[in-house]
mmCIF file of the N, C-alpha and C atoms, coordinates in Angstrom:
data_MODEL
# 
_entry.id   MODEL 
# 
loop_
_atom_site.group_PDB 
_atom_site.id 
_atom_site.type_symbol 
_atom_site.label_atom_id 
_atom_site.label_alt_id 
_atom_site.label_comp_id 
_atom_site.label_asym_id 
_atom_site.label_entity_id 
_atom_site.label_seq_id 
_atom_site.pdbx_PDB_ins_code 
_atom_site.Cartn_x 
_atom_site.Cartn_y 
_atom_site.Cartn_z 
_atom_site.occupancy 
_atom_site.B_iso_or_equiv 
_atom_site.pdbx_formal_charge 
_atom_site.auth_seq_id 
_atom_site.auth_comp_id 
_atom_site.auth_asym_id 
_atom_site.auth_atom_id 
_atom_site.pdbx_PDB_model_num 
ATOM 1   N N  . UNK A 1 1  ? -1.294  -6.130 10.284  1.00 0.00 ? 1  UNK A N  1 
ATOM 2   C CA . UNK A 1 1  ? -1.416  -5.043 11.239  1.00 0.00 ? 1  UNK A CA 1 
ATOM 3   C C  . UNK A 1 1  ? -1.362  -3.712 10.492  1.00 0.00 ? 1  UNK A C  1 
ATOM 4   N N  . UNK A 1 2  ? -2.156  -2.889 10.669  1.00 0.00 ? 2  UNK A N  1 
ATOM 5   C CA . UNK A 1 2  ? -2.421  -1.590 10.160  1.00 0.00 ? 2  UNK A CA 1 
ATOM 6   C C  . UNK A 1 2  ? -1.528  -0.483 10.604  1.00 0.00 ? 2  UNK A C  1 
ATOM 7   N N  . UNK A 1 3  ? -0.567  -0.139 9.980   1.00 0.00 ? 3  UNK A N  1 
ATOM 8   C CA . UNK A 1 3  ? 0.216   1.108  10.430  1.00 0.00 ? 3  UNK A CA 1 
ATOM 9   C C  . UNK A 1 3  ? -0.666  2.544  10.580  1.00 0.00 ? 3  UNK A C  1 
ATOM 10  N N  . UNK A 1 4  ? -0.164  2.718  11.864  1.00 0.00 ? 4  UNK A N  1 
ATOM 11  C CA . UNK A 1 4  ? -0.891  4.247  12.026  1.00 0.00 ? 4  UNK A CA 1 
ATOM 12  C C  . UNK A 1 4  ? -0.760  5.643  11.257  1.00 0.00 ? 4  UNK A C  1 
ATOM 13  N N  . UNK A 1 5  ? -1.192  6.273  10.998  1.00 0.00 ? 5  UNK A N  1 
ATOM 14  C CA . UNK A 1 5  ? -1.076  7.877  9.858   1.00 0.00 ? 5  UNK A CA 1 
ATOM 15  C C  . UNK A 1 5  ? 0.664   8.208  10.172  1.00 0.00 ? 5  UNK A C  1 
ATOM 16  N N  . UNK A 1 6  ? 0.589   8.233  11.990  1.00 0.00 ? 6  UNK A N  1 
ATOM 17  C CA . UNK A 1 6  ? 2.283   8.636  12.319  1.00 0.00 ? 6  UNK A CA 1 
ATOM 18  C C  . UNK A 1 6  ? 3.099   7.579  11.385  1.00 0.00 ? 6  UNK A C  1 
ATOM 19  N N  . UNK A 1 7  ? 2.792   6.428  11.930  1.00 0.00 ? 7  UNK A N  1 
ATOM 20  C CA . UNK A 1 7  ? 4.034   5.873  11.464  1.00 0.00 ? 7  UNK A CA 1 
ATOM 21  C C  . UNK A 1 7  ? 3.884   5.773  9.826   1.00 0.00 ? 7  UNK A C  1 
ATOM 22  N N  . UNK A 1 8  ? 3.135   5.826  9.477   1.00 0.00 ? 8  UNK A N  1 
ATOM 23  C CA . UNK A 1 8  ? 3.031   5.709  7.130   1.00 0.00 ? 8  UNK A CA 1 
ATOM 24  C C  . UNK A 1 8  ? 3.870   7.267  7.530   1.00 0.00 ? 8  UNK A C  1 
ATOM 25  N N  . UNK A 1 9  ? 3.791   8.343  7.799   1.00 0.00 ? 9  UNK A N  1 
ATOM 26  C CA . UNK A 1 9  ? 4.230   9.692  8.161   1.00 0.00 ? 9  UNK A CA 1 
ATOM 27  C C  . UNK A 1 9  ? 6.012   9.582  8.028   1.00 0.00 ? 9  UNK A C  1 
ATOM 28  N N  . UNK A 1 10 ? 6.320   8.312  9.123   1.00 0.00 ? 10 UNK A N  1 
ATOM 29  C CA . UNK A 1 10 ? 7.774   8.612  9.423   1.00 0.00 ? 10 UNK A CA 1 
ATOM 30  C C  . UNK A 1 10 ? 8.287   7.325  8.511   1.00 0.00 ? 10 UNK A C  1 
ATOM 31  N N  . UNK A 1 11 ? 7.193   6.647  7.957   1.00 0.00 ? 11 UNK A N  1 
ATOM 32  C CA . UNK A 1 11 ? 8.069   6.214  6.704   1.00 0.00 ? 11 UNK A CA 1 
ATOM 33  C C  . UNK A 1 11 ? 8.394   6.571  5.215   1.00 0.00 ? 11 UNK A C  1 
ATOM 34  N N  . UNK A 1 12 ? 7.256   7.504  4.915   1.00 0.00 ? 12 UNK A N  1 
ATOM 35  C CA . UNK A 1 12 ? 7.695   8.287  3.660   1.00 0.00 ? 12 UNK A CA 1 
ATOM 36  C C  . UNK A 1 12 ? 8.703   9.527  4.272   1.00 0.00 ? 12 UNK A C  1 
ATOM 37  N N  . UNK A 1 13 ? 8.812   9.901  5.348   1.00 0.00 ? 13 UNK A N  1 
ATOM 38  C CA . UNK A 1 13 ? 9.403   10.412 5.700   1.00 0.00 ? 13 UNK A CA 1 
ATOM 39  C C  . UNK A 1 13 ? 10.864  10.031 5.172   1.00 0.00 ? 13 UNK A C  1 
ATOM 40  N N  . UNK A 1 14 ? 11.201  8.523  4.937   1.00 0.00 ? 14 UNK A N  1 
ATOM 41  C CA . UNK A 1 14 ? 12.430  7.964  4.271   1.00 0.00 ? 14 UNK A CA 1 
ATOM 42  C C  . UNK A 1 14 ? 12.932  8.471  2.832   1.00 0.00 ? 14 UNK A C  1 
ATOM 43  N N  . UNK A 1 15 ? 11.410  8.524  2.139   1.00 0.00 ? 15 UNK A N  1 
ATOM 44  C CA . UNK A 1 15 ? 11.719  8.934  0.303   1.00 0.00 ? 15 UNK A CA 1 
ATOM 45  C C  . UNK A 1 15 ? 11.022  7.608  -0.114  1.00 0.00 ? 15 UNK A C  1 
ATOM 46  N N  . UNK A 1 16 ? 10.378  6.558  1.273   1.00 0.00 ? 16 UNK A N  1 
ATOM 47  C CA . UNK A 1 16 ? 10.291  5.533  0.336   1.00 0.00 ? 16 UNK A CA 1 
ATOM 48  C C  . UNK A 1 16 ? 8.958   5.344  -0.533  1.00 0.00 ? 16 UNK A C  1 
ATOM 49  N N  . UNK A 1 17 ? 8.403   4.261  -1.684  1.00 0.00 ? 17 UNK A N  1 
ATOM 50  C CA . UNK A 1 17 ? 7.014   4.500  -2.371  1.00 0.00 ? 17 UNK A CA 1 
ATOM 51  C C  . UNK A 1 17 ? 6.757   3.978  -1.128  1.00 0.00 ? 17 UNK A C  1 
ATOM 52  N N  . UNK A 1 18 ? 4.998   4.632  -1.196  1.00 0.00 ? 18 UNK A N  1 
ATOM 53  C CA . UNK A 1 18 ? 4.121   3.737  -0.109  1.00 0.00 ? 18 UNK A CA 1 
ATOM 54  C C  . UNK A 1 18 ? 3.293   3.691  -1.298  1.00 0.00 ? 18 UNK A C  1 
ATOM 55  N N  . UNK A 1 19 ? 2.335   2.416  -0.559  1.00 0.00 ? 19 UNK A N  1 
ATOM 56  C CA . UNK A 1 19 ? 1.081   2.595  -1.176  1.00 0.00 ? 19 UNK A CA 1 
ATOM 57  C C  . UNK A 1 19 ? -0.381  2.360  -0.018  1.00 0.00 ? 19 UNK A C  1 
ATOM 58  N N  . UNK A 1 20 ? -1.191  3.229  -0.112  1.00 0.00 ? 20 UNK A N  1 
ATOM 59  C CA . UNK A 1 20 ? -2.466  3.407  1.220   1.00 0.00 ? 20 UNK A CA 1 
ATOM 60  C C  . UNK A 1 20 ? -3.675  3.268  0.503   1.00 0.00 ? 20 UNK A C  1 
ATOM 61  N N  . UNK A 1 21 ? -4.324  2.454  0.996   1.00 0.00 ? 21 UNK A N  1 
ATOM 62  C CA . UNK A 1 21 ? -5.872  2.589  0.865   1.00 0.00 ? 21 UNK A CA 1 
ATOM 63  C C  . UNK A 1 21 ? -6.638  3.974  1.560   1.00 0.00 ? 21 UNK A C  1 
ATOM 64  N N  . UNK A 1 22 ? -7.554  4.361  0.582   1.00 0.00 ? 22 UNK A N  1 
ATOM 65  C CA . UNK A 1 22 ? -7.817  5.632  0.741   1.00 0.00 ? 22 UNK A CA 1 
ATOM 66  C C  . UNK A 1 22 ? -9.347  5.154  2.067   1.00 0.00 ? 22 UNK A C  1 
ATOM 67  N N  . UNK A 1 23 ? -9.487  4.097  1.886   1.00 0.00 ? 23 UNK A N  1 
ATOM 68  C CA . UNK A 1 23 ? -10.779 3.807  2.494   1.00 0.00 ? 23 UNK A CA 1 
ATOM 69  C C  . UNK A 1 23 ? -10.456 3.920  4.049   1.00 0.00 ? 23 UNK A C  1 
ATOM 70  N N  . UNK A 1 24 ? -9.097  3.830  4.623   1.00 0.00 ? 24 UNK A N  1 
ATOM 71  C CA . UNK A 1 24 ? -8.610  3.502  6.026   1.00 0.00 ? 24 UNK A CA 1 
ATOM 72  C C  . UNK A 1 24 ? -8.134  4.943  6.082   1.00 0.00 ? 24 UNK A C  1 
ATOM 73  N N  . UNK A 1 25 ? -8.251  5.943  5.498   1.00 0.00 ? 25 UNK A N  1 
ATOM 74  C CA . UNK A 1 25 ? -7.451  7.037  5.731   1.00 0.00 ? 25 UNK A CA 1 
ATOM 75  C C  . UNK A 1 25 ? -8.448  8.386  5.795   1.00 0.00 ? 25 UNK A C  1 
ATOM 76  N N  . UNK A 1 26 ? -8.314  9.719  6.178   1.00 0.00 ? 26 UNK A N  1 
ATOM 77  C CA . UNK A 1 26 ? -9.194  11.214 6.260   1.00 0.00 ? 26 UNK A CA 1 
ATOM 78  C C  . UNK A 1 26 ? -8.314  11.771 4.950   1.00 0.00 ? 26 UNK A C  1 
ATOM 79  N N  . UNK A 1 27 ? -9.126  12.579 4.200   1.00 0.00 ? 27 UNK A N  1 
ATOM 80  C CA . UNK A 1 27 ? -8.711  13.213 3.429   1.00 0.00 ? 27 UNK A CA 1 
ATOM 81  C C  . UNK A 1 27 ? -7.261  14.181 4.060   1.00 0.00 ? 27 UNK A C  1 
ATOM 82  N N  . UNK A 1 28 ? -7.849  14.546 5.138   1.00 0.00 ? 28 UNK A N  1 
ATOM 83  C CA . UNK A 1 28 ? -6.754  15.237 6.085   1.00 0.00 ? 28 UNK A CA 1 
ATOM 84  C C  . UNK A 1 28 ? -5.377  14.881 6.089   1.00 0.00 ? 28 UNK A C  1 
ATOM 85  N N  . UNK A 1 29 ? -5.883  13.174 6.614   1.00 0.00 ? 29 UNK A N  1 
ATOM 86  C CA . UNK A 1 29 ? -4.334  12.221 7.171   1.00 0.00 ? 29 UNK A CA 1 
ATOM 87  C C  . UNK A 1 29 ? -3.585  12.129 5.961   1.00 0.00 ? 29 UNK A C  1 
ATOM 88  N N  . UNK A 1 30 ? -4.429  11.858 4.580   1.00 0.00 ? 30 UNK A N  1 
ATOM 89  C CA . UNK A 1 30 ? -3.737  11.205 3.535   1.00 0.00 ? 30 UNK A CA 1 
ATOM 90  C C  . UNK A 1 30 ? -2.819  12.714 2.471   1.00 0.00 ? 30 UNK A C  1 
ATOM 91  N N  . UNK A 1 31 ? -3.623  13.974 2.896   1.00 0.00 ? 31 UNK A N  1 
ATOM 92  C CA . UNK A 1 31 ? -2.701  15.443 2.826   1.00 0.00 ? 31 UNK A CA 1 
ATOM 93  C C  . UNK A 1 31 ? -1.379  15.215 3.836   1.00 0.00 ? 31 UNK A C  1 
ATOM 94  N N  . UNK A 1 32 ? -1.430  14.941 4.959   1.00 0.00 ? 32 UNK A N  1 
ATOM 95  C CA . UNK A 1 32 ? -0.142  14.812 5.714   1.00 0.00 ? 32 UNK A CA 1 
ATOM 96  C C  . UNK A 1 32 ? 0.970   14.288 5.296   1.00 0.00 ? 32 UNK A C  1 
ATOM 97  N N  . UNK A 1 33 ? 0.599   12.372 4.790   1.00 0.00 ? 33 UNK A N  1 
ATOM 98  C CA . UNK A 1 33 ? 1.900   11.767 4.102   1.00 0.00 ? 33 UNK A CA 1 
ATOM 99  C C  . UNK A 1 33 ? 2.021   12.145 3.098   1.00 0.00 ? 33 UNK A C  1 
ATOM 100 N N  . UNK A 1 34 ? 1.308   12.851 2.448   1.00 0.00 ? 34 UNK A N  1 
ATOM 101 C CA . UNK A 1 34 ? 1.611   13.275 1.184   1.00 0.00 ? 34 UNK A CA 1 
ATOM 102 C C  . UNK A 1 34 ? 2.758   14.517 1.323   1.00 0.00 ? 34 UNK A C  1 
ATOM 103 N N  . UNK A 1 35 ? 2.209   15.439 2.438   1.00 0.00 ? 35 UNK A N  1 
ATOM 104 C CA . UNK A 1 35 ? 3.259   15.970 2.804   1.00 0.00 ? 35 UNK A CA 1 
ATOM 105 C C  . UNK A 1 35 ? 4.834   15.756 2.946   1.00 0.00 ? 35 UNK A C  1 
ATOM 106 N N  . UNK A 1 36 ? 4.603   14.322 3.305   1.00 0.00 ? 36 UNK A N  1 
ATOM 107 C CA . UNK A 1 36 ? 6.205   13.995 3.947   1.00 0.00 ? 36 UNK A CA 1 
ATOM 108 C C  . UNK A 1 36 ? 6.972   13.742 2.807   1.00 0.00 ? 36 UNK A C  1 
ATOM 109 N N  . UNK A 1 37 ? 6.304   12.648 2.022   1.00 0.00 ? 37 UNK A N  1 
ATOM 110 C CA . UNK A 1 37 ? 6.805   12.034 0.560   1.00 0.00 ? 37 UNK A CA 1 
ATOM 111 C C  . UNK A 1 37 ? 7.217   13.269 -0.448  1.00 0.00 ? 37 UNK A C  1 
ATOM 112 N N  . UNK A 1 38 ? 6.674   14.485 -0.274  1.00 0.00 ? 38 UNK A N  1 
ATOM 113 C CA . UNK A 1 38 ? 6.900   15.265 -1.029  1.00 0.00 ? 38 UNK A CA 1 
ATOM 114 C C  . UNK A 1 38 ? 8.124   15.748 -0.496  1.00 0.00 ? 38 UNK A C  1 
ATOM 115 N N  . UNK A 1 39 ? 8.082   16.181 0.473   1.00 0.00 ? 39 UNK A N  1 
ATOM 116 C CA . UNK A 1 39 ? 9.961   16.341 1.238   1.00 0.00 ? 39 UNK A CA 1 
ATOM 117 C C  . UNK A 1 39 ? 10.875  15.831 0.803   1.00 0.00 ? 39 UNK A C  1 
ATOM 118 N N  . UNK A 1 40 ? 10.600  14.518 0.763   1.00 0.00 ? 40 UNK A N  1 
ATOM 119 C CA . UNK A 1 40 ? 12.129  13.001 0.741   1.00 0.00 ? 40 UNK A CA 1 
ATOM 120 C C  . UNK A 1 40 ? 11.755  12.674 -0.788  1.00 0.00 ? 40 UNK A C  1 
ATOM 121 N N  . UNK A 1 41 ? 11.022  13.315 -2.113  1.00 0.00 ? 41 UNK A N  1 
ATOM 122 C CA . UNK A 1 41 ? 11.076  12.403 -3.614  1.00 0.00 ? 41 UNK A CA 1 
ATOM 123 C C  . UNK A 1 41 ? 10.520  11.005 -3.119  1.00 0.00 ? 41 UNK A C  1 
ATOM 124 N N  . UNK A 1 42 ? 9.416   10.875 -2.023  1.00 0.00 ? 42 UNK A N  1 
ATOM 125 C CA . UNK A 1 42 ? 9.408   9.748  -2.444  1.00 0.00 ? 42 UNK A CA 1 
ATOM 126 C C  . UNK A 1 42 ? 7.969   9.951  -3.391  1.00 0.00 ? 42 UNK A C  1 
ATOM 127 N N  . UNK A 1 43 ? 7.364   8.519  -3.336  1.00 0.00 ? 43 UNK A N  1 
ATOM 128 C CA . UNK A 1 43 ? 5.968   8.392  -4.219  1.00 0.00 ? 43 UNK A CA 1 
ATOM 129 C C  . UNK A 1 43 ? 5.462   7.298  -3.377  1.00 0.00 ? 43 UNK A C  1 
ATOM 130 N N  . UNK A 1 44 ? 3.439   7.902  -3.505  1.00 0.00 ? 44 UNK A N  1 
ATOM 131 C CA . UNK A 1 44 ? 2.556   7.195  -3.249  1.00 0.00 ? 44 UNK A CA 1 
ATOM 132 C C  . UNK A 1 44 ? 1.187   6.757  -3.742  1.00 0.00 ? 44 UNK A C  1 
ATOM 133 N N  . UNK A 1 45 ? 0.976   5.644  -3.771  1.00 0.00 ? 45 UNK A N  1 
ATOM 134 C CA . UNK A 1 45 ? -0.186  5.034  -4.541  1.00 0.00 ? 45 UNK A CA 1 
ATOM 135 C C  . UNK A 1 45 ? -1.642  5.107  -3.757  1.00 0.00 ? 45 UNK A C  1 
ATOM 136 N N  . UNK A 1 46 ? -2.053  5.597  -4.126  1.00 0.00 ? 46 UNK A N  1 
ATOM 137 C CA . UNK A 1 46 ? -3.497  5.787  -3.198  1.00 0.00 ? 46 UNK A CA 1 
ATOM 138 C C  . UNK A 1 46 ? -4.812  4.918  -3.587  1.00 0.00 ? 46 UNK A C  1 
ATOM 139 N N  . UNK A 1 47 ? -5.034  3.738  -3.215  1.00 0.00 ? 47 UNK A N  1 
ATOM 140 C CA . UNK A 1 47 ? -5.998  2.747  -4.012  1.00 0.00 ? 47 UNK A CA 1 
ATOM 141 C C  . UNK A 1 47 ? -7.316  2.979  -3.503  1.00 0.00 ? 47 UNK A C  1 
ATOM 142 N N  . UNK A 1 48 ? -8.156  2.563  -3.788  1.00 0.00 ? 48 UNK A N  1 
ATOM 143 C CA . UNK A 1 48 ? -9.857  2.693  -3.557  1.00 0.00 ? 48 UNK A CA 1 
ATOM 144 C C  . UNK A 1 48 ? -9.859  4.197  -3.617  1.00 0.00 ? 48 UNK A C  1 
ATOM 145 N N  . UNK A 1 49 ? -9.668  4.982  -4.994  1.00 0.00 ? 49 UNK A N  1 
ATOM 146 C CA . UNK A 1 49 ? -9.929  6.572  -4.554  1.00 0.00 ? 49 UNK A CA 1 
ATOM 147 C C  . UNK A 1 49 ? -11.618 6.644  -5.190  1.00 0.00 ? 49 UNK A C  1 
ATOM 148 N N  . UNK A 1 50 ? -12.174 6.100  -5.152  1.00 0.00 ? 50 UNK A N  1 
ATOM 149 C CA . UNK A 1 50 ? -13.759 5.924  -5.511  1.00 0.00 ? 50 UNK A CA 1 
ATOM 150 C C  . UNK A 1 50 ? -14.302 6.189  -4.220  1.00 0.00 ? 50 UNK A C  1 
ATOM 151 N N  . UNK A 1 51 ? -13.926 6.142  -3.172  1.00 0.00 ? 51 UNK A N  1 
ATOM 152 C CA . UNK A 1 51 ? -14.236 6.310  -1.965  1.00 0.00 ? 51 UNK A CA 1 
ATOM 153 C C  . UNK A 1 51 ? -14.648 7.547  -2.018  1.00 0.00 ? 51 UNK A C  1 
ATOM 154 N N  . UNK A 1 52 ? -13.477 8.610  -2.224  1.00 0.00 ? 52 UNK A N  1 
ATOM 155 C CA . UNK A 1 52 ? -13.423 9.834  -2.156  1.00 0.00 ? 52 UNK A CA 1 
ATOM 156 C C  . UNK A 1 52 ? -13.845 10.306 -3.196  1.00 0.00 ? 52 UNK A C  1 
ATOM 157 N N  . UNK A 1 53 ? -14.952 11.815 -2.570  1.00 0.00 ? 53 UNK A N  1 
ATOM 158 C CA . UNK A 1 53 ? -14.964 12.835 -3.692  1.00 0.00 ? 53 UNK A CA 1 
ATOM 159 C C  . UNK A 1 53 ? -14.181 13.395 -4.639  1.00 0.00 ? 53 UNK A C  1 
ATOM 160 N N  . UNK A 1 54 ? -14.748 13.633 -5.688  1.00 0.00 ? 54 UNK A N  1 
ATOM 161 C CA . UNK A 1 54 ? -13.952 14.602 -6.502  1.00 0.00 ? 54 UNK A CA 1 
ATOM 162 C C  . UNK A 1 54 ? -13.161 15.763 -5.991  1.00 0.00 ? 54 UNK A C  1 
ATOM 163 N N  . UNK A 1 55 ? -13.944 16.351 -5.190  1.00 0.00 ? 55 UNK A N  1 
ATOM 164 C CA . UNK A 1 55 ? -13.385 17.727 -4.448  1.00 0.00 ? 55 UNK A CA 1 
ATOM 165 C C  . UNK A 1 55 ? -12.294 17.307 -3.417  1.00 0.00 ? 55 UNK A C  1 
ATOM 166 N N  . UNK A 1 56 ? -12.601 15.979 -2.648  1.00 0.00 ? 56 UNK A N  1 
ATOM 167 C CA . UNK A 1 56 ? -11.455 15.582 -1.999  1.00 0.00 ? 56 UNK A CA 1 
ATOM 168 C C  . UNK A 1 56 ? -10.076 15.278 -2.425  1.00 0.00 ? 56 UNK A C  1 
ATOM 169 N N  . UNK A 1 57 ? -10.316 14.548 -3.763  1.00 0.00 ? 57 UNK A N  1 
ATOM 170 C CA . UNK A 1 57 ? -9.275  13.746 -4.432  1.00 0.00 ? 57 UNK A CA 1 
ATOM 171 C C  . UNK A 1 57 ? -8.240  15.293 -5.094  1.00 0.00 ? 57 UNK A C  1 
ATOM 172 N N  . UNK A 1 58 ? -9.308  16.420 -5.362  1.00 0.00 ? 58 UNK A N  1 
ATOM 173 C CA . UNK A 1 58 ? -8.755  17.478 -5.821  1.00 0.00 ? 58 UNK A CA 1 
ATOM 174 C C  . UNK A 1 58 ? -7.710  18.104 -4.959  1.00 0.00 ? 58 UNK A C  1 
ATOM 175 N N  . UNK A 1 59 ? -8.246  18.425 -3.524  1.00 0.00 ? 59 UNK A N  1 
ATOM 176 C CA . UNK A 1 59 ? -7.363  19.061 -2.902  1.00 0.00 ? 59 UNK A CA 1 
ATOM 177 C C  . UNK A 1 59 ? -5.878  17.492 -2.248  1.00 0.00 ? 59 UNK A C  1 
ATOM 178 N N  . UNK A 1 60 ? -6.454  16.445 -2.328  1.00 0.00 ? 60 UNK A N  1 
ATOM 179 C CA . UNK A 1 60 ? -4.875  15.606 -2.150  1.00 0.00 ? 60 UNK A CA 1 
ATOM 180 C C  . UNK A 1 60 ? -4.301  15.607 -3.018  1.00 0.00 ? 60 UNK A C  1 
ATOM 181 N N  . UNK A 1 61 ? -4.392  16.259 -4.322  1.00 0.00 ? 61 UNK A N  1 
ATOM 182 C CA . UNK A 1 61 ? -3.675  16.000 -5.825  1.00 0.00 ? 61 UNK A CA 1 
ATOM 183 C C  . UNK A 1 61 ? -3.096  18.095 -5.329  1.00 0.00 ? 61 UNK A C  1 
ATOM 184 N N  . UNK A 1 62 ? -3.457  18.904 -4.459  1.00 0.00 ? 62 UNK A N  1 
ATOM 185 C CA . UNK A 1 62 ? -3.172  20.135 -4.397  1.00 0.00 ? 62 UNK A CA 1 
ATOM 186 C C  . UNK A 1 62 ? -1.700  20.439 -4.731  1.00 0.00 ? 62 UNK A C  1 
ATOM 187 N N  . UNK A 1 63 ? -1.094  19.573 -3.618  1.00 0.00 ? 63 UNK A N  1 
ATOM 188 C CA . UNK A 1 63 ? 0.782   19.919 -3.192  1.00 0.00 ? 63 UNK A CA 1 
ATOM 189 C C  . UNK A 1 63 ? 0.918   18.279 -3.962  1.00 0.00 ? 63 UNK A C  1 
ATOM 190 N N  . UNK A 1 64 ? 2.256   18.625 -4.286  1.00 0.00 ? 64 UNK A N  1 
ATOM 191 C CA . UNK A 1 64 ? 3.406   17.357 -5.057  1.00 0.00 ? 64 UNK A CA 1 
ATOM 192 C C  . UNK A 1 64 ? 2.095   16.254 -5.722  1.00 0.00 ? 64 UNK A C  1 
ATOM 193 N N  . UNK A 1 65 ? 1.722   16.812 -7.138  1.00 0.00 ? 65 UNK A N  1 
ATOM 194 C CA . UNK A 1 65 ? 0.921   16.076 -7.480  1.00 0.00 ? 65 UNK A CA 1 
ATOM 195 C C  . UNK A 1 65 ? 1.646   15.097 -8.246  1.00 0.00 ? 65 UNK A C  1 
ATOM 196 N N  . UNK A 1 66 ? 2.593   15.600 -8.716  1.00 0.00 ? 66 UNK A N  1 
ATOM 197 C CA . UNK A 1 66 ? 3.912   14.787 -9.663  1.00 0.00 ? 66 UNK A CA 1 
ATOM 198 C C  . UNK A 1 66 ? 4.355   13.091 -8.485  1.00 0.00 ? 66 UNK A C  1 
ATOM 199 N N  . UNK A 1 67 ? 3.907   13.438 -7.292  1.00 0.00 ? 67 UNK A N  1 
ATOM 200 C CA . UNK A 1 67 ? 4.583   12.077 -6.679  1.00 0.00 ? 67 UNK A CA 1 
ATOM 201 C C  . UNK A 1 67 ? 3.078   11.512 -6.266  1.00 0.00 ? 67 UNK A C  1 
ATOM 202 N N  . UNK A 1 68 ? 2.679   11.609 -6.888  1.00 0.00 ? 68 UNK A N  1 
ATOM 203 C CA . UNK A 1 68 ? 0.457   10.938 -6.589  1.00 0.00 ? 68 UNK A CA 1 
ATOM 204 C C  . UNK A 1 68 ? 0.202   10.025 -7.306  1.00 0.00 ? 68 UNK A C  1 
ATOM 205 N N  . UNK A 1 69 ? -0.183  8.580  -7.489  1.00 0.00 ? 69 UNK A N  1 
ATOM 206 C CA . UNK A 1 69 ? -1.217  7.439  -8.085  1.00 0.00 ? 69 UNK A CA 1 
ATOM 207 C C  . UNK A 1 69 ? -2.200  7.582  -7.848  1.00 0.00 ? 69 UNK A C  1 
ATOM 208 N N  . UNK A 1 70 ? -3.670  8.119  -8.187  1.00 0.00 ? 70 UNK A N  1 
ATOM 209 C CA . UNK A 1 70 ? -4.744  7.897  -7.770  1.00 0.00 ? 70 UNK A CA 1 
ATOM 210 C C  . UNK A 1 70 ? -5.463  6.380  -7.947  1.00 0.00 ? 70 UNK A C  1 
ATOM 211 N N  . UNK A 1 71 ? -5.851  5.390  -7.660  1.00 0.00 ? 71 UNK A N  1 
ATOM 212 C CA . UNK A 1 71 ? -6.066  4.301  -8.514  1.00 0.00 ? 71 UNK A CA 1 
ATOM 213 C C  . UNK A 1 71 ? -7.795  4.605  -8.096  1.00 0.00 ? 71 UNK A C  1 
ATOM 214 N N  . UNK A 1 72 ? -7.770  4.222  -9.575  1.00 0.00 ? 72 UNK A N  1 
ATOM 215 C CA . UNK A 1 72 ? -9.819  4.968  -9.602  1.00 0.00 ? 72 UNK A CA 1 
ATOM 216 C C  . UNK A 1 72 ? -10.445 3.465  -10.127 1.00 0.00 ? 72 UNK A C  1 
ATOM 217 N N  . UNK A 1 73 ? -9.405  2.386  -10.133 1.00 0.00 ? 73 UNK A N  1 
ATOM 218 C CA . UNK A 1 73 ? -9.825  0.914  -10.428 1.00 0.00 ? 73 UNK A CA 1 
ATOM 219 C C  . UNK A 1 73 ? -11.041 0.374  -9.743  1.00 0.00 ? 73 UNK A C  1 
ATOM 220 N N  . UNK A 1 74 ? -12.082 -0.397 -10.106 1.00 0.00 ? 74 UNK A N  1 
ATOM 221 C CA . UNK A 1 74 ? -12.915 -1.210 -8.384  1.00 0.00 ? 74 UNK A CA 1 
ATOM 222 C C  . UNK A 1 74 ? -12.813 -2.031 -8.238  1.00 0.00 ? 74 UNK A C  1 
# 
């Protein structure tokens, strides 16, 4: 079952690592938890970032880039 943006939201909201596929997510949504994780120290792994542009991947690396995995693997 796929957790919704809120709830990945109110679980880094904890400090805890997540890790999200970038393919299920808006550049937008995946700025948000990034938001939260940056609050609480936590860290998140962001897989399939091949999905996303360069320019996208740029501005989610903007705020708390220190707590970011990009995985650029295929």
């Amino acid at each position: 079952m796929n957790k919704t943006t809120s709830e990945i939201i109110m679980l880094a909201g904890t400090g805890a690592s997540i890790i999200v596929d970038a393919n299920s997510k808006t550049t937008s949504e995946l700025i948000m938890i990034i938001g939260s994780i940056g609050k609480k120290n936590g860290h998140i792994t962001i897989r399939n970032c091949n999905s996303k542009t360069t320019s996208e991947l740029l501005m989610i690396c903007r705020n708390y880039p220190d707590k970011i995995t990009l995985d650029l693997t295929q």
